[in-house]
N, C-alpha and C positions, 0 to 999 in steps of 0.2 A: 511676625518678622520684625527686625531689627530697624528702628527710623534708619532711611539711609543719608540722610543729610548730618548724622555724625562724623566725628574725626575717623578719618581710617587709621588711626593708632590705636581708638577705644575699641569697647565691647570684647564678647567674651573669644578673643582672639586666639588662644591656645584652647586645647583641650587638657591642660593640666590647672587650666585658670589664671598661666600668668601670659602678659603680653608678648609676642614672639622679638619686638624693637628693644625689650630690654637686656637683650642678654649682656651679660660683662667682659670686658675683653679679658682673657689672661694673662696671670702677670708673668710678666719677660714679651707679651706679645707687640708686635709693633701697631700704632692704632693703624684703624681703617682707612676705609676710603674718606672723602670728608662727606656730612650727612648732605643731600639732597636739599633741594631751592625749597624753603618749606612753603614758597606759592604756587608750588605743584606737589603735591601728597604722592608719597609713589605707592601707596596700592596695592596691598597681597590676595591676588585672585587664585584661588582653586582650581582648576580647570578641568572637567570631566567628560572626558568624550574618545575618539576613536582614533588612532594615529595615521596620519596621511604620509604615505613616504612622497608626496612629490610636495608635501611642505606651505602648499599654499590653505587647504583647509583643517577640520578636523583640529588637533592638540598644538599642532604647529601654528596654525590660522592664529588660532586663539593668541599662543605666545605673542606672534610677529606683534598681531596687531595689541597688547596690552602693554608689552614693553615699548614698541614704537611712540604712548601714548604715556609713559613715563610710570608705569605699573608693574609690580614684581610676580610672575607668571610663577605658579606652581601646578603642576600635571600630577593628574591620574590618569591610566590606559587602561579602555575596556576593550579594546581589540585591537587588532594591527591587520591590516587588508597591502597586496599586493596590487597596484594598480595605476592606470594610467591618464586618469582626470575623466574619464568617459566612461571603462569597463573597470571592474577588479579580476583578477584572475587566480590572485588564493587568499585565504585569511584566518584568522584562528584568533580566538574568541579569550580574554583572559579568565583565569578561575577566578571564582568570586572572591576567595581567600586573600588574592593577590592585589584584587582591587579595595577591600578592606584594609589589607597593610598598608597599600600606598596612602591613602584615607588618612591611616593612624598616624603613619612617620612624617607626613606634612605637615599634620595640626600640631603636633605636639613638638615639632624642631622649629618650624618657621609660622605658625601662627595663620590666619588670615580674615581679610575684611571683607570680603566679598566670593561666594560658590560661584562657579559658570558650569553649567550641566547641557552636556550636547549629544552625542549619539548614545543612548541607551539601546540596544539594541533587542532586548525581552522584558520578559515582566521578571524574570529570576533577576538583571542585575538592575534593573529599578528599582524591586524593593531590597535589596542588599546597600545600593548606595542610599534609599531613601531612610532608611535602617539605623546605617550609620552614622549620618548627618543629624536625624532625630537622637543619638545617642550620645554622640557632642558638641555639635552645635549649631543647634535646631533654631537657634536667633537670629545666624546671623543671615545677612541680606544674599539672594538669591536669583541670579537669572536663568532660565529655563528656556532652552533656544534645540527643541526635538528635531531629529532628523525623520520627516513623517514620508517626504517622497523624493524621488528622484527629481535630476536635472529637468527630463522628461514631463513631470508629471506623477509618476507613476506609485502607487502606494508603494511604501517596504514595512513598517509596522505592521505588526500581527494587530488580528483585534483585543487579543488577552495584553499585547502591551500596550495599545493604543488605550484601554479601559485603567491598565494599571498606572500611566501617568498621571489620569486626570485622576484617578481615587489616591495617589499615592504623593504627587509632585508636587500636585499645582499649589494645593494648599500652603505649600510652605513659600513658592515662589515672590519676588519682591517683581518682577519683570517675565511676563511670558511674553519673546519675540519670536512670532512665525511668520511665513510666507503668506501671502494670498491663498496659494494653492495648497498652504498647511490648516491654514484658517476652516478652507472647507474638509477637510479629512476631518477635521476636530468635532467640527458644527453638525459636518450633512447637510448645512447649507452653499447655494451657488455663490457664492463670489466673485461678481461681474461688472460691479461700479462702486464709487466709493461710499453709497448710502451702506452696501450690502458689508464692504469693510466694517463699518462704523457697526452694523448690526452685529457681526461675527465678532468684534472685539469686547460688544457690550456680555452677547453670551458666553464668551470666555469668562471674562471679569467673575461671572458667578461661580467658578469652580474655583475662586480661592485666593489668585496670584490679586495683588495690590495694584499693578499696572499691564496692560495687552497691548504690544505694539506690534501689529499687522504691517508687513513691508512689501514691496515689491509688486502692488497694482498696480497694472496698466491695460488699459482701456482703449484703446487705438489712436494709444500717443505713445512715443520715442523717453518719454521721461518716467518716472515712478512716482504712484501717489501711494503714500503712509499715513497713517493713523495710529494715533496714542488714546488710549482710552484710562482711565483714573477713577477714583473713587469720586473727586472734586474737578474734574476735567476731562475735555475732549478737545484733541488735535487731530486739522487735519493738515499732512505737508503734502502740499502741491507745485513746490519750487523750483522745478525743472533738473534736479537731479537725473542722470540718467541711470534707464534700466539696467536692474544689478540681478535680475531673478534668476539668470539664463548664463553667467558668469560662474564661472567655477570659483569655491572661495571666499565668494562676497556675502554667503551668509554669514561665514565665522567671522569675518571682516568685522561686523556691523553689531553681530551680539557678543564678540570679544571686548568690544569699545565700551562697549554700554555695562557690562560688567567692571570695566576698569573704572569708568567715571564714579560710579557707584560707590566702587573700594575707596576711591581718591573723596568722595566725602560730600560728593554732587548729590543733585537732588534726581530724582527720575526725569525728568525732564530733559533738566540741566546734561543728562550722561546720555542722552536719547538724540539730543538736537547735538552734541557734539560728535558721536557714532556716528550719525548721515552727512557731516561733514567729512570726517573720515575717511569712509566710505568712498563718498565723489568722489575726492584725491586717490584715492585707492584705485580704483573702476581703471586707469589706463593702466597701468601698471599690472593687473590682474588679466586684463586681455591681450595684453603682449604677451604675458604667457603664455594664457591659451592659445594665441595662435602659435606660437614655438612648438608645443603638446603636437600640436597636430599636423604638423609639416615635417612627416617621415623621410630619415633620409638629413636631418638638418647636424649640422657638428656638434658631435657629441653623445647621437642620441644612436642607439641599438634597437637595429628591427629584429623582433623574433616571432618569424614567419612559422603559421601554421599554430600558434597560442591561441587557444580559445579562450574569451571572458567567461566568470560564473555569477552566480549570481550571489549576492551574500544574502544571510538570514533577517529577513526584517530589519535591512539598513541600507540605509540611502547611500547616495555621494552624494556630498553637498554640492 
């Protein structure tokens, strides 16, 4: 993968080979806008994942929090789910075709400096997007942030995609961010303190990705303990950030951020320790919503009584 402490202007930014910031304005055209503070890089992320119609997780997540962080969001959609932060109730899955074009007409009209890859939800559109990416641009920097379980807990990966990310993804990955409770789906190891973090981040580290940050342990305390594991380093954060695991939202929060730092020209670190500031700030803001979600009957919102949830195919809610 691509050093990520480069400019997000350089590297092999289009897939036709030229940079996406130099296009020319046309002539009779009136200029732009005026360029951006160049002591904050704005950052062209990719964004690969699942669309959320209630906006806080998923393609939306991603956007809020890249552009919120002064980075230029671009979307691909692998599915679209009807649902209400807790159940989904329909969803339909995009063709793979659709997900290649959107692929093609991003790289090659706007460029980017940084992938964020989120719900994959089989092993058909993991190796279609892993496919792709190895066919134009297999260098550049990568975060890898799987939807492996539910709110709950609960697996939704199959095992044939659960095997096809770590043979398929990780390798390319510059950042795998999971959960605690994704840590163990990955390992088959318990994840119950933060030695067992630190262990599950070191065994990640060997399928590929250049840095493993484990988020969202808690140990019978009110706050989150994280772990960053490196080729040349080990972090642990213990800072009293509050628990984000159980928050609808707050995973795309946190691995949207950490893609943007990335694009914007950070170092892993640097985009990891700026994420979980993020994040904190984020954390009320994301639970006001959710208790809005859940208080049937509040202005605005439609009850339709007698709708059953479904389950989707090997995919979480975040």
């Amino acid at each position: 993968m691509a050093e990520t402490g480069k400019s997000a202007g350089k590297g092999p930014a289009r897939a036709d080979g030229k940079n996406g910031r130099e296009r020319g304005t046309p002539q009779g055209a009136t200029q732009g806008p005026p360029v951006p503070d160049p002591t904050v890089p704005q950052g062209r992320v990719l964004c690969v994942g699942r669309s959320d119609c209630l906006g806080r997780a998923g393609i939306q997540g991603d956007v809020r929090a890249i552009a919120h962080l002064g980075g230029q969001p671009a979307t691909v959609v692998t599915m679209v789910s009807a649902e209400d932060g807790f159940n989904a109730f329909d969803w339909v899955e995009m063709p793979p075709t659709i997900i290649v074009r959107q692929i093609e007409r991003v790289l090659r009209d706007l460029g980017v400096d940084c992938i964020k890859i989120g719900q994959l939800h089989s092993q058909e559109i993991i190796d279609v997007v892993t496919n792709t990416i190895e066919r134009l641009v297999k260098d550049v920097p990568m975060v890898v942030a799987p939807v492996m379980v539910s709110i709950d807990g609960s697996p939704y990966h199959s095992v044939r995609a659960a095997a096809a990310l770590k043979r398929r993804l990780l390798v390319h990955a510059s950042v795998l961010a999971v959960s605690a409770r994704e840590a163990e789906v990955l390992t088959g190891m318990q994840v119950r303190d933060p030695d067992a973090m630190l262990n599950a981040a070191a065994m990640l580290l060997t399928l590929g990705s250049r840095a493993v940050f484990v988020h969202g342990g808690h140990f019978g305390s009110e706050t989150a303990t994280d772990v960053l594991v490196t080729e040349d380093e080990v972090k642990t954060y213990d800072d009293g950030v509050p628990l984000a695991d159980s928050v609808y939202g707050a995973k795309t929060a946190v691995s949207g951020a950490i893609a943007a730092g990335i694009a914007q020209g950070q170092s892993i670190v640097g985009a990891v320790e700026r994420a979980r500031a993020y994040l904190a700030d984020s954390l009320a803001m994301l639970r006001v919503r959710n208790q809005a979600i859940q208080r049937r009957g509040h202005v605005g919102a439609l009850a339709l009584d007698g709708e059953e949830p479904v389950r989707l195919p090997h995919a979480a809610l975040e």
